[in-house]
C-alpha positions in Angstrom: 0.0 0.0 0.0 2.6 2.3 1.0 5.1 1.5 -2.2 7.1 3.6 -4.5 3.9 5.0 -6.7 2.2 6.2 -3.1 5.5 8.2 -1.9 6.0 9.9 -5.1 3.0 11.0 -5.2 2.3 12.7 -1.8 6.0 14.3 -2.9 4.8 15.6 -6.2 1.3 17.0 -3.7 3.8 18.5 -1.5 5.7 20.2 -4.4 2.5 21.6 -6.0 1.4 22.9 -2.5 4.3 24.9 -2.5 3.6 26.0 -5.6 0.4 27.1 -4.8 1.4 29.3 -1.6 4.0 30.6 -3.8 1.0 31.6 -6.9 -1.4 33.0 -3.2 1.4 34.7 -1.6 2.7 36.5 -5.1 -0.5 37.9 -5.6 -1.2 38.9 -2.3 2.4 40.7 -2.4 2.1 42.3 -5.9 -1.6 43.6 -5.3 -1.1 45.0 -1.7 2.5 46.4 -2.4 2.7 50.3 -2.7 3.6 51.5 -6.3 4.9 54.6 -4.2 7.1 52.5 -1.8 8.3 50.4 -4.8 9.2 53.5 -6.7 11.2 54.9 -4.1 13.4 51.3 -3.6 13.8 50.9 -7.3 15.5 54.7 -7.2 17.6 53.6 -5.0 19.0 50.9 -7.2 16.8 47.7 -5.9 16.5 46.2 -9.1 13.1 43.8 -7.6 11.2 46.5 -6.7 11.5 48.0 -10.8 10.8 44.3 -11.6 8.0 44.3 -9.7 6.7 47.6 -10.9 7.2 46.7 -14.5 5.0 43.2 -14.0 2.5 45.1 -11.7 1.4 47.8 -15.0 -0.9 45.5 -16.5 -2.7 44.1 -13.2 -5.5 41.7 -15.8 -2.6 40.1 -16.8 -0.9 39.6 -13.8 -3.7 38.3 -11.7 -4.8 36.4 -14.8 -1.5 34.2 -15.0 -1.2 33.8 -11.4 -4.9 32.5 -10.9 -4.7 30.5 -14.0 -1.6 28.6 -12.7 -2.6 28.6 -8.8 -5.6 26.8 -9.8 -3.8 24.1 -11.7 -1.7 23.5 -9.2 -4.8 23.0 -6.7 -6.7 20.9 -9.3 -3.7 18.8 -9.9 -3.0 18.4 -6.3 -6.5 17.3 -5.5 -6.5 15.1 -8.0 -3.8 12.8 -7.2 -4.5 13.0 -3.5 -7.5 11.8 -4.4 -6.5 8.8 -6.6 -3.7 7.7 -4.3 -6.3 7.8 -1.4 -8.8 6.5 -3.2 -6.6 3.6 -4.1 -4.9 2.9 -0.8 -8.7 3.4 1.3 -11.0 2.4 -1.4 -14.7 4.6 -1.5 -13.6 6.5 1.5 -10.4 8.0 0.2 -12.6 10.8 -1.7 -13.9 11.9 1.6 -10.9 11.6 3.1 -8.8 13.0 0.4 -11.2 15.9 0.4 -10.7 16.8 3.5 -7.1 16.4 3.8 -6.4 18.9 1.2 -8.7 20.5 1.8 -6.9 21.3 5.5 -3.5 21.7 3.5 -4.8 23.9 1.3 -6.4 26.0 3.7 -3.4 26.3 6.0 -0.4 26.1 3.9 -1.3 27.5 0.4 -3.4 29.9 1.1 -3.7 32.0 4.8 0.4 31.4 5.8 1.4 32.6 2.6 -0.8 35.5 2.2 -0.5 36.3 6.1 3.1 36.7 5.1 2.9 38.6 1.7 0.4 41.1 3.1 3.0 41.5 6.2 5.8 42.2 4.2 4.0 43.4 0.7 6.8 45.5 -0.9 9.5 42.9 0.5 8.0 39.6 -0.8 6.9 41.6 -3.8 10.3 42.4 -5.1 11.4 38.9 -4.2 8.6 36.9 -6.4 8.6 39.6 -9.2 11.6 37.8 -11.3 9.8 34.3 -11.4 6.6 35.8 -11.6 7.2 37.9 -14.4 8.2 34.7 -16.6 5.3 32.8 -15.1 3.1 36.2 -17.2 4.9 36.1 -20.2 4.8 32.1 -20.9 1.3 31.9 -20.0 0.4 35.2 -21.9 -1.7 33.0 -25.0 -3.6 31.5 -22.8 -4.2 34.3 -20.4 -5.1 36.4 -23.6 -7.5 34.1 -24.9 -9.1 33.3 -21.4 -9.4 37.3 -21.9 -11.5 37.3 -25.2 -13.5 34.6 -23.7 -14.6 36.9 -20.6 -15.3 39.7 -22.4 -17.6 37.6 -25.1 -19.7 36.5 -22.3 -20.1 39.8 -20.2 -20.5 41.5 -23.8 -23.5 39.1 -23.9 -24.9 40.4 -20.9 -24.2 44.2 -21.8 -21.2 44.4 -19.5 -18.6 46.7 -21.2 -15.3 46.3 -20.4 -12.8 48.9 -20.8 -8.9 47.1 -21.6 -7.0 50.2 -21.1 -9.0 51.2 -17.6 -6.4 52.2 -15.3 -7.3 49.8 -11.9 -6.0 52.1 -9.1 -6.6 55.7 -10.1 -4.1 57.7 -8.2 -5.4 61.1 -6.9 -8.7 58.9 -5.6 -6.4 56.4 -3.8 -4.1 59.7 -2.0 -7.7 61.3 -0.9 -8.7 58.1 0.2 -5.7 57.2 2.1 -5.6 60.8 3.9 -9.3 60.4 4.5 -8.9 57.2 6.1 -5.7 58.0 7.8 -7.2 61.3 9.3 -10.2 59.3 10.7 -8.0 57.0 12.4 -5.9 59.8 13.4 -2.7 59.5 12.3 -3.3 62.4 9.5 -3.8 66.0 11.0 -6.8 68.0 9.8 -4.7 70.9 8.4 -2.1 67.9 6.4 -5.0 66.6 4.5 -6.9 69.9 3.5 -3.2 70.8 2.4 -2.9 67.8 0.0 -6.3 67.8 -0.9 -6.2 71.5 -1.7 -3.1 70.7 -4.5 -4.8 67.4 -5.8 -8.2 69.7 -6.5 -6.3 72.9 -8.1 -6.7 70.8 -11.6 -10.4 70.2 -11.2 -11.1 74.0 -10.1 -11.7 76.7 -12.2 -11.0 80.3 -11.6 -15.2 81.5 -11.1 -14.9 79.5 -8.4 -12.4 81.4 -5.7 -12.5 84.7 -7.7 -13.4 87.9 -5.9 -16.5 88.6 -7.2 -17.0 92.1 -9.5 -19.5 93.9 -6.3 -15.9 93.6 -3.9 -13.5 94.9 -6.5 -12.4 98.2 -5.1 -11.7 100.3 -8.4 -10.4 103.7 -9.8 -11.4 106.3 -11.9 -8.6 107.0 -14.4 -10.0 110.4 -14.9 -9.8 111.5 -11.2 -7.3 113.8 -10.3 -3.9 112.7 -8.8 -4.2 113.7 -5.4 -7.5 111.9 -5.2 -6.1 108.5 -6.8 -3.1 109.1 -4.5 -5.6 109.2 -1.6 -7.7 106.7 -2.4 -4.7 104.1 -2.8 -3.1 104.9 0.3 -6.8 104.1 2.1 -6.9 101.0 0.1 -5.6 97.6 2.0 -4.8 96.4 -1.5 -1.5 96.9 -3.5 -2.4 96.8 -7.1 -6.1 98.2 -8.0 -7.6 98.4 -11.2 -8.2 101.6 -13.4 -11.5 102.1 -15.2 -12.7 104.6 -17.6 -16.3 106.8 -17.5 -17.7 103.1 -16.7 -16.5 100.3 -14.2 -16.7 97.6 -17.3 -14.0 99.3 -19.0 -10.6 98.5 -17.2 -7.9 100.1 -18.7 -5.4 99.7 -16.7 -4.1 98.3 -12.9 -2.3 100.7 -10.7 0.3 99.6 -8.5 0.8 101.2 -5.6 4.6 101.8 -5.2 4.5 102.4 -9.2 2.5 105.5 -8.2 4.8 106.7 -5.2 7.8 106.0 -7.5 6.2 108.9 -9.9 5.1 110.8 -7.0 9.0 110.6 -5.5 10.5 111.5 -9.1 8.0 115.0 -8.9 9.9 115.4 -5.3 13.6 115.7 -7.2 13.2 119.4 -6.9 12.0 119.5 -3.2 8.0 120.3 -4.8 5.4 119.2 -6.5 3.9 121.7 -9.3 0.5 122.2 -9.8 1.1 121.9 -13.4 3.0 119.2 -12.8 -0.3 117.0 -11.6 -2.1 118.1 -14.8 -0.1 117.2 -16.7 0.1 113.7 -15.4 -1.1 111.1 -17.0 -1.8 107.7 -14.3 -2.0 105.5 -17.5 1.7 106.1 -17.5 2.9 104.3 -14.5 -0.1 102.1 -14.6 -0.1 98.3 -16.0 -1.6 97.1 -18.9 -5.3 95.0 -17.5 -4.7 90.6 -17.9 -7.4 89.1 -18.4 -8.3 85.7 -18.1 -11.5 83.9 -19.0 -13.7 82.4 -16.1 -13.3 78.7 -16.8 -9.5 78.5 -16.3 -7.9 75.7 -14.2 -6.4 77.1 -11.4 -3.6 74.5 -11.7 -3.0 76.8 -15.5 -3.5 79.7 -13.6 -1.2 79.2 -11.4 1.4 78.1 -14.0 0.5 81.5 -16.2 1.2 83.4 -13.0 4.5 82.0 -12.2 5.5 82.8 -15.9 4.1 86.0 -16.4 5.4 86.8 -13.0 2.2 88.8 -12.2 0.4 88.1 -9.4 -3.0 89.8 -10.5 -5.6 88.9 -13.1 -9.0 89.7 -14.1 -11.7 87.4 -15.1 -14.1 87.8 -18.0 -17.0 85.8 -19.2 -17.8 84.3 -22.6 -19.1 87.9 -23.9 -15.8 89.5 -22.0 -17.7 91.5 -19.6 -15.6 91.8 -16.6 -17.1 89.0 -13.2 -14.5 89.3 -11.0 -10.4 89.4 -10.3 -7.9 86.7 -9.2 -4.8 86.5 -7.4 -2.1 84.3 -7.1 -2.8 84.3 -3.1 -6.5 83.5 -4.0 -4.9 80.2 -5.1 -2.3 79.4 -2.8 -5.0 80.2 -0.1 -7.2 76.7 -1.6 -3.5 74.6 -0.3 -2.7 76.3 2.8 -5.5 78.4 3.7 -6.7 81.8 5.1 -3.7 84.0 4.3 -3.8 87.1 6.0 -1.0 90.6 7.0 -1.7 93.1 9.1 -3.8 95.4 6.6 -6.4 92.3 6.7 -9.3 93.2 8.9 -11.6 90.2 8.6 -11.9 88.8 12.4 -14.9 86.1 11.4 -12.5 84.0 9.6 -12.2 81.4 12.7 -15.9 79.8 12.7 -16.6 78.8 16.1 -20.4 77.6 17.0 -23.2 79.0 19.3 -24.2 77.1 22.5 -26.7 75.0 20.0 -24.1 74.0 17.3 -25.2 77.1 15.1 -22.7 79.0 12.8 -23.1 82.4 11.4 -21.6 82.9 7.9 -21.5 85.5 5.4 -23.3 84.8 2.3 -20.6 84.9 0.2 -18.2 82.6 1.7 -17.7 80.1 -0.3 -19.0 76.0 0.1 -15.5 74.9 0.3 -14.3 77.2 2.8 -17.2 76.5 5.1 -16.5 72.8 5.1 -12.8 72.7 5.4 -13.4 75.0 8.4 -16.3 72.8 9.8 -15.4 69.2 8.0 -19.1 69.3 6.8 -19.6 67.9 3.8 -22.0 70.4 1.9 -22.3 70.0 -2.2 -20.8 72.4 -4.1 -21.7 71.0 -8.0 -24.2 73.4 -8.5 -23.2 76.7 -6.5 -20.0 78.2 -5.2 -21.1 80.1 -1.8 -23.1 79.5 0.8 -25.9 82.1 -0.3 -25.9 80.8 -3.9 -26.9 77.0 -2.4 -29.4 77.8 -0.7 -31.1 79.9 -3.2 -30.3 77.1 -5.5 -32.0 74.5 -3.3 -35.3 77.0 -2.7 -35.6 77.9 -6.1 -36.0 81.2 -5.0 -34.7 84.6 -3.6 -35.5 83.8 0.0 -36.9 86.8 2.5 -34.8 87.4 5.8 -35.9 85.2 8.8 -37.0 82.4 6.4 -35.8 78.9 7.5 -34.4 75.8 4.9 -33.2 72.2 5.5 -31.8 70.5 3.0 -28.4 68.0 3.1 -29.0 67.2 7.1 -28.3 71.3 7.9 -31.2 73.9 9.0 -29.9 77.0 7.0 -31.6 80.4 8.6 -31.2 83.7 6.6 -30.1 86.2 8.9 -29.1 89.5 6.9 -30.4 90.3 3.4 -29.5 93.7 1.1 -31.7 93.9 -1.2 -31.5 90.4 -3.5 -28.3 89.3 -1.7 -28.4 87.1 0.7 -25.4 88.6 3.5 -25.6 86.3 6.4 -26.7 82.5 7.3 -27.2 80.7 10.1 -26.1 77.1 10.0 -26.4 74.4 12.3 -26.1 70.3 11.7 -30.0 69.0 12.1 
């Protein structure tokens, strides 16, 4: 009973159980492993870990070929445990062959080796890559055809599959990391905002964190000097724009030092002529207006900024009437933040809740603001500030004292002035 034939074969069962931890484990390792991680070792010269990225690019093939041979080796295995218990015990030997392996399986192809590869992912990934790799590209026919052969069935069934759909798409798998990583508290509040901020500057268009035409402080070309002189050193603001007999026609942006550098040149002779002021012309030391249409990414924006090396741009519509203007802070502020100096005077930046849970917010503060500030989750697909969603959920110009609740909040309006909606008050329902 126990002869030669019965030894060789629980040795060729043993070999193709350690084959098929080594199929489980290489899959656990190569689909767990972090592309990042593996990146950063092949950089530093660990040639397994650019193996390993190489063989994990086309994922379908890769878990194809390994499934495809881990469940020959299985079949294989159960098959002649089955035969040489079947002819050693007779009738019984299925049974007992089926559980047997199925124990083996269980316990030494399967949970110790993927225990271990998900353990040690990037490690055991850049061990199993070489072998693995030629594993893919012998089984490659078959894999391919085992492809067509999917496909044709879930085409039957009006499943479309896309073959160049890329499996892990990156920016999702960063947000979802920080996401998870700040709920469990190992990523700071102010880290993911920060990362999130830079991931979203593609995705986010200039309308969208643009100062909005009503806040633009402007100047009259056509006043005199003094007065422009006055009215910049009043302004907070460095660089203001210049219109002509009607705000929609910017001709120009006035720095403020450009100005005081004029100003100083009219001091070379210890005074300042009247004739001297009439006969200045602002347009002079002003800047030619940049305008920028509505719908730009702020990740081009910021690019154009940095190679223009202006900081300062004005936004236009389709029909190039002026909606509002843009600064290079406006966009560094969606990564790090409110930035503020000491000519800032806005002290309701820092939300902080009533006794009840209930925040008071301007109108025009925008939906992301509010819930990087609060962590809510509001929508912003259809408006940009907090007035403009909830006259886009009411469908209406709402009067003051009226009350909404709509996405789990109780929005109050609070302050109107005339169709514009100037304060809300918030609270979770």
């Amino acid at each position: 009973m126990l002869d030669a034939a019965f030894w060789s074969t629980a040795g060729a069962i043993l070999v193709l159980l350690v084959m098929s931890g080594f199929f489980s484990g290489s899959e656990t390792a190569l689909t767990a492993a972090s592309r990042g991680k593996l990146r950063a070792s092949a950089d530093k010269g660990d040639r397994g870990a650019e193996r390993a990225l190489t063989v994990t690019e086309d994922r379908e093939r890769l878990i194809g070929s390994v499934l495809l041979g881990n469940n020959l080796v299985n079949i294989l295995a159960t098959s002649l445990a089955t035969a040489m218990f079947t002819r050693a015990f007779g009738e019984s030997g299925v049974a007992l062959a089926t559980l047997i392996m199925t124990f083996l399986v269980l316990i030494f192809a399967e949970v110790m080796p993927k225990t271990y590869a998900i353990t040690n992912a990037e490690r055991a990934a850049s061990r199993v890559a070489a072998p693995i790799s030629v594993i893919v590209t012998l089984l490659a026919p078959v894999v391919g055809a085992v492809r067509l052969i999917v496909r044709g069935i879930l085409r039957i069934f009006g499943v479309q599959t896309d073959p160049d759909i890329n499996v892990l798409a990156v920016r999702e798998e960063i947000a979802g990391a920080l996401h998870l990583g700040h709920s469990e508290g190992v990523v700071e509040k102010e880290d993911r905002d920060r990362i999130l901020g830079a991931l979203d500057l593609a995705d986010r268009t200039v309308e969208e964190v643009m100062l909005h035409r009503s806040g633009i402080e402007m100047i009259d070309a056509g006043l005199p000097v003094p007065e422009i002189l006055r009215l910049v050193l009043d302004s907070n603001h460095t660089r203001l724009p210049l219109f002509r007999d009607e705000p929609e026609n910017i001709v120009g942006v006035l720095h403020a030092k450009d100005l005081l550098r004029a100003m100083h040149r009219m001091l070379a002779d210890g005074q300042i002529e009247m004739a001297e002021l009439v006969d200045f012309d602002i347009l002079d030391v002003a800047m030619p207006p940049y305008f920028i249409p509505e719908t730009t990414a702020l990740d081009d924006q910021m690019r154009q900024f940095l190679a223009r090396r202006t900081h300062f741009a004005l936004v236009v519509d389709e029909y190039g009437t002026l909606q509002g203007l843009i600064t290079l802070e406006d966009i560094l502020e969606e990564i790090v933040g409110e930035i503020t100096d000491e000519f800032d005077t806005h002290e309701g930046n820092d939300l902080k809740p009533d006794v009840d849970g209930t925040y008071s917010v301007e109108g025009a503060m925008t939906i992301r603001d509010l819930n990087r500030a609060t962590d809510w989750n509001l929508p912003d697909d259809e408006a940009n500030t907090v007035a403009g969603l909830v006259i886009h959920e009411a469908q209406m110009i709402p009067t003051e004292g009226q009350v909404f609740s709509f996405h789990g909040f109780r929005f109050e309006v609070a302050a109107k002035d005339q169709n514009r909606v100037t304060e809300l008050r918030i609270r979770p329902l």
